[in-house]
Backbone as CSV, one residue per row, in Angstrom:
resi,resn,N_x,N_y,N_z,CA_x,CA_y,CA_z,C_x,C_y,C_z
1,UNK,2.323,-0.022,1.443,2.556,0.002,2.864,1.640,-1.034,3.521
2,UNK,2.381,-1.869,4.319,1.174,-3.077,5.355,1.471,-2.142,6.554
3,UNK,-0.237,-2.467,6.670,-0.082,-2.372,8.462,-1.006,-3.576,9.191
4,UNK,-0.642,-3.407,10.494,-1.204,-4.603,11.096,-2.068,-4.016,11.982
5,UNK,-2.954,-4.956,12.040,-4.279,-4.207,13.229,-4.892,-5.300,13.963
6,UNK,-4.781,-5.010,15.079,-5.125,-5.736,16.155,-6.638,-5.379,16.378
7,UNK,-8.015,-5.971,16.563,-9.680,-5.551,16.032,-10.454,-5.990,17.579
8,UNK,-10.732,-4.925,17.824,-11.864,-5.603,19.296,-12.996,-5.151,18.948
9,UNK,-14.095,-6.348,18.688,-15.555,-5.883,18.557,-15.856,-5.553,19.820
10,UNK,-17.307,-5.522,19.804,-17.943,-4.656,20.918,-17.392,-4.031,21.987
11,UNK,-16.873,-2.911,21.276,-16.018,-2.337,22.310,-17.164,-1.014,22.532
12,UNK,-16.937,-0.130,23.925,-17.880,1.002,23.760,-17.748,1.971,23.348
13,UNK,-16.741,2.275,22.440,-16.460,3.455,21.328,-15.472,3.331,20.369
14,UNK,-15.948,3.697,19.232,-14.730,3.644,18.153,-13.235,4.334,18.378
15,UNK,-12.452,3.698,18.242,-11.020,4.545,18.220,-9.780,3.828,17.697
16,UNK,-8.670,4.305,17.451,-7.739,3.427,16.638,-6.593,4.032,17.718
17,UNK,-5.901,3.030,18.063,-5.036,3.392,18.821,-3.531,2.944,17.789
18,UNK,-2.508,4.144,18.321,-1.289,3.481,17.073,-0.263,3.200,18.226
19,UNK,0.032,1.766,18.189,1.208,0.842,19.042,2.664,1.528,18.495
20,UNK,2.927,0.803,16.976,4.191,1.317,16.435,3.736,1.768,14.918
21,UNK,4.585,2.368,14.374,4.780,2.975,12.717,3.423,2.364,12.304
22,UNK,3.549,0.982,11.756,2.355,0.602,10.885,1.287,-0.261,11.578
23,UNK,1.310,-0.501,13.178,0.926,-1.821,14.182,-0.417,-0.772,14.603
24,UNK,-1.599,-1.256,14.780,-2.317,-0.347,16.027,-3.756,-1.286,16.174
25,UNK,-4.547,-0.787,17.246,-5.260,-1.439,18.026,-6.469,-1.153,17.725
26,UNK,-7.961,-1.409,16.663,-8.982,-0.756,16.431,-10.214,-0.903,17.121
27,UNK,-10.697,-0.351,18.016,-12.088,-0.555,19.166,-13.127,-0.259,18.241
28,UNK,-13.923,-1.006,17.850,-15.047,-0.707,17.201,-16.663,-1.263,18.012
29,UNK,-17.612,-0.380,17.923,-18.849,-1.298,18.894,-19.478,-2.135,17.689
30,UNK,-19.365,-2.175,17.045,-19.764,-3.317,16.055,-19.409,-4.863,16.481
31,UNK,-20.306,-5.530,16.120,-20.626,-7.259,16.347,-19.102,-8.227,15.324
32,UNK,-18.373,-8.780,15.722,-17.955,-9.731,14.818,-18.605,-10.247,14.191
33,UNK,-19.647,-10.139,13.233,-20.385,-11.367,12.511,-21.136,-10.462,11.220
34,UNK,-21.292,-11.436,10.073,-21.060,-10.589,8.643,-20.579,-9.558,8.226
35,UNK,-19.163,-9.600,8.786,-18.358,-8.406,8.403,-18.821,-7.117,8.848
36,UNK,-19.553,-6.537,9.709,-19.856,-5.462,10.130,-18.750,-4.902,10.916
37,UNK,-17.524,-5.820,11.887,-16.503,-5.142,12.233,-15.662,-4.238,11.674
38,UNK,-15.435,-5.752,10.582,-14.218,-4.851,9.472,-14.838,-4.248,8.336
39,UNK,-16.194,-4.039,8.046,-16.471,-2.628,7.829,-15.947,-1.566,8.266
40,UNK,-16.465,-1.468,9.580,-16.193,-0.668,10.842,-14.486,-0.273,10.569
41,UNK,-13.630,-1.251,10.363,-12.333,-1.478,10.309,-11.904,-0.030,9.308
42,UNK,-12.200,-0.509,8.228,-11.707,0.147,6.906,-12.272,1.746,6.821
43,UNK,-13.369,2.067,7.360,-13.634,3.393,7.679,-12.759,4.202,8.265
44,UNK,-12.710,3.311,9.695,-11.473,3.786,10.623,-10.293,4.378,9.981
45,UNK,-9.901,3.146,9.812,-8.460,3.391,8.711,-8.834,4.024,7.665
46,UNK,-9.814,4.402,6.634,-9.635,5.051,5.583,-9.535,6.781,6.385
47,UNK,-10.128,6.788,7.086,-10.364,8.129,7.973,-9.076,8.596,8.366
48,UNK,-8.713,7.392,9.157,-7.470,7.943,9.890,-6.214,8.345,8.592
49,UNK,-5.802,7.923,7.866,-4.813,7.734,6.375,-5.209,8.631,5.458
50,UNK,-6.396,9.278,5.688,-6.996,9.934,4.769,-7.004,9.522,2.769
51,UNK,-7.482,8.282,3.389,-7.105,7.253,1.621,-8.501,6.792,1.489
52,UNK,-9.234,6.604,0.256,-10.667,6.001,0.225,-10.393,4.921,1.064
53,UNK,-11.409,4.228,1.085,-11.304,2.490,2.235,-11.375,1.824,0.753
54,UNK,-11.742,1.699,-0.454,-11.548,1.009,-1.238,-9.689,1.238,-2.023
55,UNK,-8.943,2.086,-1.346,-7.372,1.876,-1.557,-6.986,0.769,-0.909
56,UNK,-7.842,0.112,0.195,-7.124,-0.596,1.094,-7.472,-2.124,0.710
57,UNK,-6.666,-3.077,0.712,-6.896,-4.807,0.791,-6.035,-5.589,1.429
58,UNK,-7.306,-6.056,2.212,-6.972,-7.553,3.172,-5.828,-8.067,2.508
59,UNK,-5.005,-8.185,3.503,-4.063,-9.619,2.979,-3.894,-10.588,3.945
60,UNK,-4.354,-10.455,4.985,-4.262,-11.601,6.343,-5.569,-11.204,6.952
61,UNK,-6.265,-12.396,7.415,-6.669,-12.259,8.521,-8.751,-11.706,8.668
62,UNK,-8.850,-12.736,7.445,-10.619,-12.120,6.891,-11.223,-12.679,8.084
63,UNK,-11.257,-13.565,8.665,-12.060,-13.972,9.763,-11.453,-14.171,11.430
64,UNK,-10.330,-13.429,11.754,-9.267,-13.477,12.892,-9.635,-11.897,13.562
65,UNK,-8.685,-11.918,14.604,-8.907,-10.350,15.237,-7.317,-9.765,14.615
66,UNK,-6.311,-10.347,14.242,-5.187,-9.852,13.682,-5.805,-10.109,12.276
67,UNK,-5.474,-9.047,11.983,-5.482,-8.417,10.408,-3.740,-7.819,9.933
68,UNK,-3.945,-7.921,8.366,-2.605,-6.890,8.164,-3.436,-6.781,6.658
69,UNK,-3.480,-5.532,6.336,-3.952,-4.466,4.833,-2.979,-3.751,4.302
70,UNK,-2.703,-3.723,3.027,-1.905,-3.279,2.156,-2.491,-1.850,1.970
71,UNK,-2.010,-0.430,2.015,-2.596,0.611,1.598,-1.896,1.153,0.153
72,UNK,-2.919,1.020,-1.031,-2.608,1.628,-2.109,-2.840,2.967,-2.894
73,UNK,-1.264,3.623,-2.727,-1.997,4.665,-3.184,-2.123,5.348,-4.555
């Protein structure tokens, strides 16, 4: 399954908002810079999917605010 995620750093609270089926919007207060967002990212999503965060891999988008991750289960 891909989904796509739209990533706003410093935002003032974590939350994942879901747009459509696999599309959604992730607010994290974490910094864009050495990957501490999309840390932030994959928690989210492993949380929300209830899947380890190591089921999940980048396939678009390692240094962008659009992302899309493959979830394996």
């Amino acid at each position: 399954m891909l989904i796509r995620v739209k990533v706003f750093p410093k935002s003032k609270k974590d939350e994942i908002i879901r747009k459509r089926e696999n599309s959604f919007e992730l607010r994290v207060k974490e910094k864009a810079e050495q990957g501490k967002a999309s840390e932030k990212v994959l928690q989210i999503l492993a949380r929300y999917f209830e899947i380890e965060k190591n089921k999940f891999n980048l396939v678009k988008g390692g240094k962008s605010r659009s992302k899309v991750f493959e979830a394996l289960k």
